[in-house]
GUFIBA-26204 format. One record per residue: residue number from 0; residue in one letter; x, y, z of N, C-alpha, C in turn. Coordinates in steps of 0.1 Angstrom, whole numbers, plus 5000, padded with zeros to 4 digits. Layout:
% residues N
<k: NUM&r: A&n.X: X&n.Y: Y&n.Z: Z&ca.X: X&ca.Y: Y&ca.Z: Z&c.X: X&c.Y: Y&c.Z: Z> $
...
END
This chain:
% residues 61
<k: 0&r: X&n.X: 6315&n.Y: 6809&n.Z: 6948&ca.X: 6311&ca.Y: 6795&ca.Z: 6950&c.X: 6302&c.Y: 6791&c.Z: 6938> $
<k: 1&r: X&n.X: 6306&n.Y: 6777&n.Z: 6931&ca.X: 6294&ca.Y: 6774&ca.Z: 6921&c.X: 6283&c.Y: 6773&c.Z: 6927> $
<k: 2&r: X&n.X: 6276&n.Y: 6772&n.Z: 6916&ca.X: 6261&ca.Y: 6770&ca.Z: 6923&c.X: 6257&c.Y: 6758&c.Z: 6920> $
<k: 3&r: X&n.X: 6255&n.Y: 6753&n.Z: 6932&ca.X: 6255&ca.Y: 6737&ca.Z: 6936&c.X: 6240&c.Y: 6731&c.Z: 6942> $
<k: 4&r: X&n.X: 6233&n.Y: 6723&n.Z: 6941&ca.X: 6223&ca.Y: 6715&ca.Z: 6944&c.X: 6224&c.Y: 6718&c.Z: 6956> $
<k: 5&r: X&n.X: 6213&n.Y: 6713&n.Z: 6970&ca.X: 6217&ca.Y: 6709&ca.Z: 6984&c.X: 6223&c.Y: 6695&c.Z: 6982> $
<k: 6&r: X&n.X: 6219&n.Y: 6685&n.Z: 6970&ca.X: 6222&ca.Y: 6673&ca.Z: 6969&c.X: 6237&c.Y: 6670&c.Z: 6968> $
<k: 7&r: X&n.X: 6240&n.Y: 6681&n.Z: 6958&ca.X: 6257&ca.Y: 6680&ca.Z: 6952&c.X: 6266&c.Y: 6685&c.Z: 6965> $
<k: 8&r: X&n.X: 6261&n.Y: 6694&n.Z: 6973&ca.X: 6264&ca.Y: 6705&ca.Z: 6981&c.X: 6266&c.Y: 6694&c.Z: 6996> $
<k: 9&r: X&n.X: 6258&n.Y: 6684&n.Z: 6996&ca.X: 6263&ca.Y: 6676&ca.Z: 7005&c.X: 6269&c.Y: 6663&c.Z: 7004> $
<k: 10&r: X&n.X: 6271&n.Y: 6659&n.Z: 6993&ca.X: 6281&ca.Y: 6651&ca.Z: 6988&c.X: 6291&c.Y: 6658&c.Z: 6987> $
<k: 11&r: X&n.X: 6297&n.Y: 6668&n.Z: 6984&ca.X: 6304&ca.Y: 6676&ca.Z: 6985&c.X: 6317&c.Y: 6676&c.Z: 7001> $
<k: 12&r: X&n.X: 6306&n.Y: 6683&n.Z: 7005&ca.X: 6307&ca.Y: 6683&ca.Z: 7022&c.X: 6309&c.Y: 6664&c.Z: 7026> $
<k: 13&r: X&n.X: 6305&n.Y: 6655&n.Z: 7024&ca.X: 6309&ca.Y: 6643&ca.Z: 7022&c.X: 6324&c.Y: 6639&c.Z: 7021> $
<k: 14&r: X&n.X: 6322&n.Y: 6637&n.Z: 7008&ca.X: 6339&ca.Y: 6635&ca.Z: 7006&c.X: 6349&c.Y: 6645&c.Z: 7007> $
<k: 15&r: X&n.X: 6345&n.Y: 6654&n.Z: 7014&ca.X: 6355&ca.Y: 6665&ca.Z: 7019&c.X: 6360&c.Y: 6656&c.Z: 7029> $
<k: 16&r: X&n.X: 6349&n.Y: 6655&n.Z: 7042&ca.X: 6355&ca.Y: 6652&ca.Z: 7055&c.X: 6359&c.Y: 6637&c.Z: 7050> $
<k: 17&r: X&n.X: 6355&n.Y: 6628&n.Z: 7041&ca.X: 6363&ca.Y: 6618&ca.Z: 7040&c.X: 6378&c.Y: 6617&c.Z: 7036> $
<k: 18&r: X&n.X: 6384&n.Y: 6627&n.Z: 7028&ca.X: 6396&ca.Y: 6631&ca.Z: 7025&c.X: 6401&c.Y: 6638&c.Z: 7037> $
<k: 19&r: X&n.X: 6399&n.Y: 6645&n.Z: 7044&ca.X: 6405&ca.Y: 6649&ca.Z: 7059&c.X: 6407&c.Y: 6639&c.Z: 7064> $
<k: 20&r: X&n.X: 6393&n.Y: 6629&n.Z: 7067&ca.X: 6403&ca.Y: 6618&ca.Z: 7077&c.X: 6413&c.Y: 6612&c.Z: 7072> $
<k: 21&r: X&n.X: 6408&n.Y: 6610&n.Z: 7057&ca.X: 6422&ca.Y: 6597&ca.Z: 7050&c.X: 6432&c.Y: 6603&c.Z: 7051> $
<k: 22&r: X&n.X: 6434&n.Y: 6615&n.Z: 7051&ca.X: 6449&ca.Y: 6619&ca.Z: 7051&c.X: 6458&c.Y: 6623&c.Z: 7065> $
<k: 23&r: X&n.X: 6445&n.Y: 6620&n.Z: 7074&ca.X: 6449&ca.Y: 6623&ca.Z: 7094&c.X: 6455&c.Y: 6608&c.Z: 7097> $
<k: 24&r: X&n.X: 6446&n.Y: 6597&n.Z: 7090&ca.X: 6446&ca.Y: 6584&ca.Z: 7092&c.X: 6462&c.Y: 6580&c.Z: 7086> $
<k: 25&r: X&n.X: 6463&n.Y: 6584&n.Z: 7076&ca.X: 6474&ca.Y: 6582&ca.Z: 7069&c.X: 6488&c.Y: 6585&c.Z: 7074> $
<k: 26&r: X&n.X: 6484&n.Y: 6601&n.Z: 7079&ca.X: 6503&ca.Y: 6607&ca.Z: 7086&c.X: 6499&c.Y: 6600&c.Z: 7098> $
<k: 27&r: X&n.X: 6487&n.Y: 6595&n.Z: 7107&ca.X: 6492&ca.Y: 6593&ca.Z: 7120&c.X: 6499&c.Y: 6573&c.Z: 7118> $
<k: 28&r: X&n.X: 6493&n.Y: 6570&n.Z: 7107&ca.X: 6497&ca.Y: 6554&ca.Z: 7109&c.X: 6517&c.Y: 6559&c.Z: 7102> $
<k: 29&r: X&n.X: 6517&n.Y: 6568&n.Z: 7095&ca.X: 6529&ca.Y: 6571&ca.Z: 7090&c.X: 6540&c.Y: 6568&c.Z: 7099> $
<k: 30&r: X&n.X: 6530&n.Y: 6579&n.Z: 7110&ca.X: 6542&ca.Y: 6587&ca.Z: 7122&c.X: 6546&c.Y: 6576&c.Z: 7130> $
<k: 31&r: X&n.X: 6537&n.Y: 6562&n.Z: 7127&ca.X: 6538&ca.Y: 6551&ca.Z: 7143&c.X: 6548&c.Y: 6540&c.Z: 7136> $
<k: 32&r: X&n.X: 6551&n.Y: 6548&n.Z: 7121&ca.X: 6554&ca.Y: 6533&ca.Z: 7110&c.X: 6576&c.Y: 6536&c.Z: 7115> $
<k: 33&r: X&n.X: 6580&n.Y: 6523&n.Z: 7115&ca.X: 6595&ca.Y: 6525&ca.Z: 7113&c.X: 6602&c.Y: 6519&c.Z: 7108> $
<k: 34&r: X&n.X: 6598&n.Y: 6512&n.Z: 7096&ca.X: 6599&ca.Y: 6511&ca.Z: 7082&c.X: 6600&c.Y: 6524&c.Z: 7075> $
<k: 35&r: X&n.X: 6611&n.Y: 6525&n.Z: 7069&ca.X: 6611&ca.Y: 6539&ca.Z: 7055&c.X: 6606&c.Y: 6536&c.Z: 7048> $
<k: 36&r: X&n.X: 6605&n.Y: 6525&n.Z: 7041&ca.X: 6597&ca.Y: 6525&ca.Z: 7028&c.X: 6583&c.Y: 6525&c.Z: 7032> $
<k: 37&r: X&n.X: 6575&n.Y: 6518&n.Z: 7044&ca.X: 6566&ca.Y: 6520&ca.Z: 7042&c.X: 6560&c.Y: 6530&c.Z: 7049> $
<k: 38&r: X&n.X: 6571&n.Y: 6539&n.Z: 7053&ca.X: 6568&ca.Y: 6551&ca.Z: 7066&c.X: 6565&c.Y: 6563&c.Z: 7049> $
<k: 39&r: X&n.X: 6575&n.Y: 6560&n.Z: 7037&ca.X: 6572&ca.Y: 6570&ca.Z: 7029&c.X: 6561&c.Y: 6570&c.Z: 7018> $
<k: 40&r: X&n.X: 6554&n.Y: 6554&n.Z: 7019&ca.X: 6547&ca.Y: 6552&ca.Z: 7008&c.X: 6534&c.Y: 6557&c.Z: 7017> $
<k: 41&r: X&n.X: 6529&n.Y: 6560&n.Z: 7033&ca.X: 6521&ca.Y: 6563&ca.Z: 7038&c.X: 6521&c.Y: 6578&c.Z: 7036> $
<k: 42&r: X&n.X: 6527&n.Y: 6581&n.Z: 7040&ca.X: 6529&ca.Y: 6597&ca.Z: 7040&c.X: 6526&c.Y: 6601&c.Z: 7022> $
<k: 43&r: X&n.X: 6530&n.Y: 6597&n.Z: 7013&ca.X: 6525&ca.Y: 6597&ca.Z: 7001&c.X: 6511&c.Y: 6600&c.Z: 6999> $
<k: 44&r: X&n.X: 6505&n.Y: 6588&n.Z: 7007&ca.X: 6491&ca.Y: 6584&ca.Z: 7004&c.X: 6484&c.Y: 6596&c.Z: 7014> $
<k: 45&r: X&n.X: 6489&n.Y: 6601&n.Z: 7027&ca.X: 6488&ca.Y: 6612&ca.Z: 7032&c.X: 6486&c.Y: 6624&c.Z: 7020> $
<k: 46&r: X&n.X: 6491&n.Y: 6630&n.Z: 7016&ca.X: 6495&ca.Y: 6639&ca.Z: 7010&c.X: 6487&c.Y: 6639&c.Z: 6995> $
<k: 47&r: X&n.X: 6484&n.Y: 6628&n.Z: 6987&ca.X: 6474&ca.Y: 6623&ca.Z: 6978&c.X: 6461&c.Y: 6632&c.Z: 6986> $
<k: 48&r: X&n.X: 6457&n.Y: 6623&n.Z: 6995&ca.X: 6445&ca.Y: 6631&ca.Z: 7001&c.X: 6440&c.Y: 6641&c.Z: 7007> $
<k: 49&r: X&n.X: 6454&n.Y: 6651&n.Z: 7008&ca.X: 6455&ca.Y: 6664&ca.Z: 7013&c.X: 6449&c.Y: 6668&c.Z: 7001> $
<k: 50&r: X&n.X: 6458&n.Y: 6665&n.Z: 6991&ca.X: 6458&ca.Y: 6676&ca.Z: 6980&c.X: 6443&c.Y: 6673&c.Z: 6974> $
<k: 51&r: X&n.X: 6434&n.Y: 6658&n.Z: 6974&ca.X: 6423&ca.Y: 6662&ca.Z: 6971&c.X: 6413&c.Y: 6670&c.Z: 6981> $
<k: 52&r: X&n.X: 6417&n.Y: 6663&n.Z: 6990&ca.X: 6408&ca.Y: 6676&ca.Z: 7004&c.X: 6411&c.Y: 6690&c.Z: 6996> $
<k: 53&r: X&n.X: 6419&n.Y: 6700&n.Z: 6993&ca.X: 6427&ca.Y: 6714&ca.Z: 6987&c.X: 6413&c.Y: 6711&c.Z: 6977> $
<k: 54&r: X&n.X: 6417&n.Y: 6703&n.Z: 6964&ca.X: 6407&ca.Y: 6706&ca.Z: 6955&c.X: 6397&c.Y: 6708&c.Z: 6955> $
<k: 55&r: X&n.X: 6390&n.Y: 6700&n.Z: 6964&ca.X: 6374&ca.Y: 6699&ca.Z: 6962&c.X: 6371&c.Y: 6712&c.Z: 6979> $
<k: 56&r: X&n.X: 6383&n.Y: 6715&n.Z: 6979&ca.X: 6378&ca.Y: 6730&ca.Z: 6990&c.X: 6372&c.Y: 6739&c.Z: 6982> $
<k: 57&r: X&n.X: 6382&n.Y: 6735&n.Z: 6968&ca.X: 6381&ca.Y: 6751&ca.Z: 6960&c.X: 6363&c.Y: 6754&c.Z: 6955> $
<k: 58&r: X&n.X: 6359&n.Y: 6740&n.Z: 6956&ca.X: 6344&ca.Y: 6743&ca.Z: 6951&c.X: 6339&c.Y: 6750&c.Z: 6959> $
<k: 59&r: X&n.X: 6341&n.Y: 6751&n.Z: 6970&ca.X: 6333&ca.Y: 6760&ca.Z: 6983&c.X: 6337&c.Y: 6775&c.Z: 6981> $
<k: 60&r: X&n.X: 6348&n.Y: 6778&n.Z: 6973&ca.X: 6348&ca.Y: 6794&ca.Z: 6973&c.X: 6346&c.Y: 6805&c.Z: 6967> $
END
Protein backbone atom coordinates (compact mmCIF):
# COMPACT_ATOMS: atom_id res chain seq x y z
CA UNK A 1 0.00 0.00 0.00
CA UNK A 2 1.35 3.60 -0.73
CA UNK A 3 1.82 5.61 1.97
CA UNK A 4 -0.96 7.84 2.19
CA UNK A 5 -2.11 10.79 4.56
CA UNK A 6 -5.31 9.90 6.95
CA UNK A 7 -6.49 12.94 4.74
CA UNK A 8 -5.66 11.28 1.24
CA UNK A 9 -6.51 7.85 2.80
CA UNK A 10 -10.06 9.09 3.35
CA UNK A 11 -10.77 10.75 0.27
CA UNK A 12 -9.64 7.73 -1.07
CA UNK A 13 -12.08 5.57 0.85
CA UNK A 14 -14.60 8.41 -0.44
CA UNK A 15 -14.59 8.06 -3.96
CA UNK A 16 -14.26 4.45 -3.72
CA UNK A 17 -17.74 3.95 -2.18
CA UNK A 18 -18.79 6.64 -4.62
CA UNK A 19 -17.81 4.54 -7.65
CA UNK A 20 -19.53 1.35 -6.18
CA UNK A 21 -22.69 3.04 -6.00
CA UNK A 22 -22.44 4.71 -9.50
CA UNK A 23 -21.89 1.61 -10.95
CA UNK A 24 -24.88 -0.48 -8.66
CA UNK A 25 -27.01 2.67 -9.70
CA UNK A 26 -26.14 2.27 -13.18
CA UNK A 27 -26.61 -1.80 -13.91
CA UNK A 28 -29.71 -1.62 -11.70
CA UNK A 29 -31.39 1.48 -13.77
CA UNK A 30 -29.80 -0.73 -16.85
CA UNK A 31 -31.59 -3.83 -15.84
CA UNK A 32 -35.23 -1.78 -15.41
CA UNK A 33 -34.22 0.03 -18.91
CA UNK A 34 -36.06 -1.67 -22.27
CA UNK A 35 -34.67 0.40 -24.61
CA UNK A 36 -31.30 -1.15 -26.20
CA UNK A 37 -29.71 1.70 -26.83
CA UNK A 38 -30.29 3.15 -23.75
CA UNK A 39 -30.23 -0.22 -21.79
CA UNK A 40 -26.46 -0.35 -23.48
CA UNK A 41 -25.28 3.19 -23.04
CA UNK A 42 -26.16 2.54 -19.12
CA UNK A 43 -24.48 -0.53 -18.66
CA UNK A 44 -21.40 1.30 -20.35
CA UNK A 45 -21.49 3.94 -17.80
CA UNK A 46 -21.90 0.87 -15.36
CA UNK A 47 -18.81 -0.63 -16.25
CA UNK A 48 -16.81 2.95 -16.67
CA UNK A 49 -17.31 2.96 -12.88
CA UNK A 50 -16.47 -0.53 -12.13
CA UNK A 51 -13.35 -0.15 -13.73
CA UNK A 52 -12.64 3.08 -11.77
CA UNK A 53 -13.79 1.44 -8.42
CA UNK A 54 -10.72 -1.64 -9.77
CA UNK A 55 -8.33 1.31 -10.05
CA UNK A 56 -8.42 3.30 -7.20
CA UNK A 57 -8.69 -0.31 -5.20
CA UNK A 58 -5.30 -0.83 -6.38
CA UNK A 59 -4.06 2.02 -4.11
CA UNK A 60 -5.20 0.08 -1.02
CA UNK A 61 -2.83 -2.86 -1.84
Amino acid sequence: MANLTSKELSALEDQIGQEQLMAKKFQAMSGMCSNQQIKQCLTDHANKHQQHFNTLMTFLQ
